[in-house]
Every structure is written in structure tokens, then in C-alpha cells.
C-alpha positions as a printed Julia matrix, in Angstrom:
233×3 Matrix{Float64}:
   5.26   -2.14    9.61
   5.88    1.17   11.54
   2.94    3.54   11.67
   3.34    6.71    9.88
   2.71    9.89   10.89
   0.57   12.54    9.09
   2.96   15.47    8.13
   2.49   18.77   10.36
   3.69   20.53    6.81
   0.02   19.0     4.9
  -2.67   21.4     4.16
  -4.86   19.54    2.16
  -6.56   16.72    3.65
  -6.16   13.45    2.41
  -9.58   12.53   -0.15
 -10.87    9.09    0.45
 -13.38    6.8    -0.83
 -14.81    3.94    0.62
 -15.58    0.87   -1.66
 -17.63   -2.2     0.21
 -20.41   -3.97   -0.12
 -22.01   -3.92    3.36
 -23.34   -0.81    4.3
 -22.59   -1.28    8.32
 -19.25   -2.09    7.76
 -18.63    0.91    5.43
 -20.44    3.73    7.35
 -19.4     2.34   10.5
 -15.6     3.12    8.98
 -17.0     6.45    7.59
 -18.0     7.48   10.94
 -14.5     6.8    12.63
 -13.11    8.41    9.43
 -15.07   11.31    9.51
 -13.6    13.02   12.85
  -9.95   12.32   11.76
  -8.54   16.24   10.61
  -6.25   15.46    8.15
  -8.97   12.54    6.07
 -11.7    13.74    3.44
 -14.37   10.65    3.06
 -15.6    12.02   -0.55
 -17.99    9.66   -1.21
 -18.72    5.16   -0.73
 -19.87    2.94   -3.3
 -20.89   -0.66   -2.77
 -19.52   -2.28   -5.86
 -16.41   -2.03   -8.46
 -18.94   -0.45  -11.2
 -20.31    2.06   -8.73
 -16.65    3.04   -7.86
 -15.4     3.86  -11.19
 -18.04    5.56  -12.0
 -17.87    8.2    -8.95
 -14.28    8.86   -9.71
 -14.57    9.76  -13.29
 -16.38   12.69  -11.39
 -14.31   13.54   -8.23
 -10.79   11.81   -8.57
  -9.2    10.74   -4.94
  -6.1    10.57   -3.21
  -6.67    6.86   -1.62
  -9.61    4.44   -2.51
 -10.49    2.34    0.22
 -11.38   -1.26   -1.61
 -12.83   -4.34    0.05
 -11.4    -6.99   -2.13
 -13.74   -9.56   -2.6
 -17.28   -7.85   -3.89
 -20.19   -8.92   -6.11
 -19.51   -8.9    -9.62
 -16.03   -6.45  -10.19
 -13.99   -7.97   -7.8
 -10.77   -5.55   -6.38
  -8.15   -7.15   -8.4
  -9.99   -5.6   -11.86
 -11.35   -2.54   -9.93
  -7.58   -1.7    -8.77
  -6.45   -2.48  -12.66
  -9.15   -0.2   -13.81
  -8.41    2.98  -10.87
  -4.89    2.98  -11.64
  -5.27    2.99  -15.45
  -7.42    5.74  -15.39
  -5.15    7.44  -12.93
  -2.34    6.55  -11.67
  -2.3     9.82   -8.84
  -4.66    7.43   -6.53
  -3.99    5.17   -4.73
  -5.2     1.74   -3.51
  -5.39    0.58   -0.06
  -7.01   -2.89   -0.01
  -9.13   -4.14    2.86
  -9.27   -8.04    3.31
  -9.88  -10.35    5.79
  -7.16  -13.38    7.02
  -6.74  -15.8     3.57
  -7.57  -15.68    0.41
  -3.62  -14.32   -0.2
  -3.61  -15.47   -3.81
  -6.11  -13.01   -4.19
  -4.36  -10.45   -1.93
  -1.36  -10.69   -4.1
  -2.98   -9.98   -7.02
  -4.13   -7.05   -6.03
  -0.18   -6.02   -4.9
   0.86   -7.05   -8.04
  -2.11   -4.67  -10.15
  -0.8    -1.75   -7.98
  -2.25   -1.41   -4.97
  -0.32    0.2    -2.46
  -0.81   -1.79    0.16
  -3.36   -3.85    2.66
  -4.71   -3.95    6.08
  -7.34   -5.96    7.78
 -11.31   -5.7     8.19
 -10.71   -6.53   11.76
  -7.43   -3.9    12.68
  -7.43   -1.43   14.91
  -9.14    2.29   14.03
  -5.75    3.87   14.1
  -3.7     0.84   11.88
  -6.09    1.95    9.04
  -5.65    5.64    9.55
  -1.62    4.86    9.92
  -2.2     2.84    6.53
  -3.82    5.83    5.06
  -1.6     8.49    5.7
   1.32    6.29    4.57
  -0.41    5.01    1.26
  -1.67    8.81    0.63
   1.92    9.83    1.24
   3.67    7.86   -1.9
   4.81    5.19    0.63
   2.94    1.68    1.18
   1.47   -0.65    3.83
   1.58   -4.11    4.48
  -0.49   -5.32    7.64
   2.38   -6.68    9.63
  -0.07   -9.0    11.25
  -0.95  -10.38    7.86
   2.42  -10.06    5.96
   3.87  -13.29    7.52
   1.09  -15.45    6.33
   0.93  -13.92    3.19
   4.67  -14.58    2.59
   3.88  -18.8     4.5
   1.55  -18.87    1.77
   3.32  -17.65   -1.52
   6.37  -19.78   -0.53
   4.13  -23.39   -0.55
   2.27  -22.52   -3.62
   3.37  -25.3    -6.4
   5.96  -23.36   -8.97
   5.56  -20.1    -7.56
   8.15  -17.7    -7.22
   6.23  -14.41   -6.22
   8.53  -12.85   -4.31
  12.71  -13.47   -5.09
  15.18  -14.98   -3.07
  17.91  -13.07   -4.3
  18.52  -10.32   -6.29
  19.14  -10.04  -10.52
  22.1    -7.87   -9.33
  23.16   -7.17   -5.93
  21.78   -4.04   -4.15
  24.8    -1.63   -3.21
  24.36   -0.3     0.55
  22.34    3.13   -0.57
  19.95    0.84   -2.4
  19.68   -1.45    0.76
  18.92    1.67    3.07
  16.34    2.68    0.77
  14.5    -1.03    0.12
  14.55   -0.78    4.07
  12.85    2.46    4.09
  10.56    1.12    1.89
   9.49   -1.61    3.68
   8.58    1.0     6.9
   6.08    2.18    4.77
   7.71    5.57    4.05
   7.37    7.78    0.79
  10.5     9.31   -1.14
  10.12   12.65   -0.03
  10.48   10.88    4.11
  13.31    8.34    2.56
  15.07   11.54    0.86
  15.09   13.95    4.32
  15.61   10.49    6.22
  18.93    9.68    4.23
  19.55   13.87    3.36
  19.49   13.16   -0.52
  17.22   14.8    -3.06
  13.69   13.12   -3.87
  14.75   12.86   -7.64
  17.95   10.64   -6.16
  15.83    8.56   -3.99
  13.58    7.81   -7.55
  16.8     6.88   -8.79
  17.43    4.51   -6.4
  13.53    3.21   -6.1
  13.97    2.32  -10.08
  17.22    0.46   -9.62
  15.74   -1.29   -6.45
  12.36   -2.38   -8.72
  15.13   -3.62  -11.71
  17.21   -5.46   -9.39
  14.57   -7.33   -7.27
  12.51   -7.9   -10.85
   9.58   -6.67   -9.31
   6.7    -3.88  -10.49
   6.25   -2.13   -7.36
   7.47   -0.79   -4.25
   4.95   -2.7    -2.49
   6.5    -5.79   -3.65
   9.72   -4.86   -2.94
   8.85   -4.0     0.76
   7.74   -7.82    0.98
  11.2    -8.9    -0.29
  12.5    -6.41    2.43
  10.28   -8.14    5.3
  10.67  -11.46    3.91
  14.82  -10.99    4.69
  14.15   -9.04    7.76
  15.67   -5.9     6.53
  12.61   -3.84    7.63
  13.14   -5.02   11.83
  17.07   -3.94   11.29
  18.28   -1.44   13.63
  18.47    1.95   11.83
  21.37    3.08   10.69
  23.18    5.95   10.41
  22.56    8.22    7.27
């Protein structure tokens, strides 16, 4: 998935918290985090509990959650951020496996992934584009992820085709989707109005039968229709 760039037009800068359970690994990503303009680190916890606790007192844009924690894991602490608020959003750090687990997380909400082990500026790209309404799948993960859903006995995570088909607008936009980019980006990308592109996000989410726009950007990458040449709007 395409990197996505913080908007010139943003004032406010992005609030984060960091949620791990090793205190290296989560001040050493404080520290890079710190110096970037445009990103607020608010506060870290090292467990689920911790977490919800610190944002019943200072709400944030993006929570930064390891997945796999003592006690709470991040599928129930994602469950329990977004039904408390569904303004923040959930970026989930993992490492390679585990993708039952990873999915479960997509499938409570979170808005995306990246792994323990990417570069400095992958997880700032996955920031921005999470903080932005858009999503972020770890392209060097997502083909794994998707190797592993499609051997799992009886599973059908992710659809082969459609409940309807998508007309060509809806198509443009599922593509759009899978780059990682928000509706106000699809909306001046494709010159329609933001309350359009919801339109179309809604449809896309009936059609595909799925609960998020994170899990229709892995239908989009598992048919290729995020590496697509773009097209002309």
C-alpha cells in the first residue's frame, strides 16, 4: 500500500497513544515519534486496562496497539476503544503470524496494521493515513495474511465475488480504498463531494458483505485492483 502523505492544509497534529508491553520497544517508538511535526504522543500504557483507562481522560486520534499483551489482549482492547468512541482510531502493531489473530482485530475495527519490525517512516505513513479516515494494510504482510485466510478449514473471510456487482464508480472508489486513502482524498481524487464518496463507501461495504473499509481494501488487494494503473477521473 502507497504511503500517504500528511496534508499541508492540517493544523492540528495528529494525538497518539502508544499501547505495548515492553518499555524499550515503546519509548524507543516514542522517541522517533516525538520529532515528527505533524504527531502528538499523548501518553503509553503497557496493558489493555491501562489504555482504557487513560482515554476516558484524554481521547486520541490513533491508538497505537501491540496486539498480543498480558491479560486484555488487542482484539477486546480495539472492541472496547471503538465502543467508547468511535472518532479513534486503531492502528495495530504485530509481528509476522499469528493472522487469525490479526484478522480479528480488522474485523473489531481497527483501521489497519503494520509491523514491529517496518521501517520508521511505514509507521508514520500508516499513521497519517489511519488518522486521516483512510486505512493501512502492511503490504509486506497483506499477502500472507490473505495465504493464510484462504487455507483455513471453512473459512470464507474475505469474498470471492461480490453480493451484487460493483458499478465502475464503486470500483474506483474500493481501489482508492485499498491505497489507503480517506473520503475527503477519494472525493478531490475522483472531483465528487465527500457525502457522495460515503455513498459509495456504504454500497461498497453492502456489496462485498463486509463491516469495514479495511476489509474491503483486502478484497481490493486480494483481486489486484489496488496495483491497477490509475485511471482517469
Amino acid at each position: 500500500m502507497k504511503p500517504v502523505p500528511a496534508s499541508q492544509a492540517d493544523v492540528q497534529p495528529i494525538r497518539l497513544l502508544i499501547v505495548d508491553d515492553h518499555p524499550l520497544f515503546r519509548r524507543g517508538v516514542r522517541l522517533y515519534l516525538d520529532v515528527i511535526a505533524d504527531i502528538q504522543v499523548v501518553g503509553e500504557a503497557s496493558n489493555g486496562e491501562e489504555a482504557l483507562g487513560l482515554l476516558e481522560q484524554n481521547p486520541v486520534d490513533v491508538v497505537l496497539l501491540d496486539l498480543q499483551m498480558p491479560g486484555m489482549d488487542g482484539i477486546e482492547v480495539t472492541r472496547r476503544i471503538l465502543a467508547g468512541n468511535e472518532r479513534t482510531r486503531v492502528l495495530i502493531l504485530t509481528s509476522f503470524g499469528g493472522w487469525d489473530r490479526v484478522y480479528a482485530a480488522l474485523k473489531s475495527g481497527a483501521a489497519g496494521y503494520v509491523l514491529k519490525d517496518a521501517e520508521p517512516e511505514e509507521l508514520v505513513a500508516a499513521v497519517r493515513a489511519v488518522a486521516a479516515g483512510g486505512s493501512y494494510l502492511s503490504e509486506q504482510a497483506t499477502a500472507q495474511l490473505l495465504d493464510h485466510l484462504d487455507m483455513r478449514s471453512g473459512a470464507e473471510p474475505v469474498r470471492d465475488q461480490p453480493v451484487e456487482p460493483l458499478s465502475q464508480r464503486e470500483r474506483e472508489v474500493l481501489q482508492l480504498i485499498a491505497r489507503g486513502q480517506s473520503n475527503r482524498e477519494i472525493a478531490e481524487h475522483l472531483f465528487l463531494s465527500e457525502t457522495t464518496v460515503k455513498t459509495h463507501v456504504t454500497n461498497i461495504l453492502q456489496k462485498l458483505n463486509v463491516k469495514s473499509r479495511t476489509q474491503a481494501a483486502l478484497y481490493a488487494m486480494r483481486h489486484q485492483l489496488d496495483d491497477q494503473e490509475p485511471f482517469d477521473a
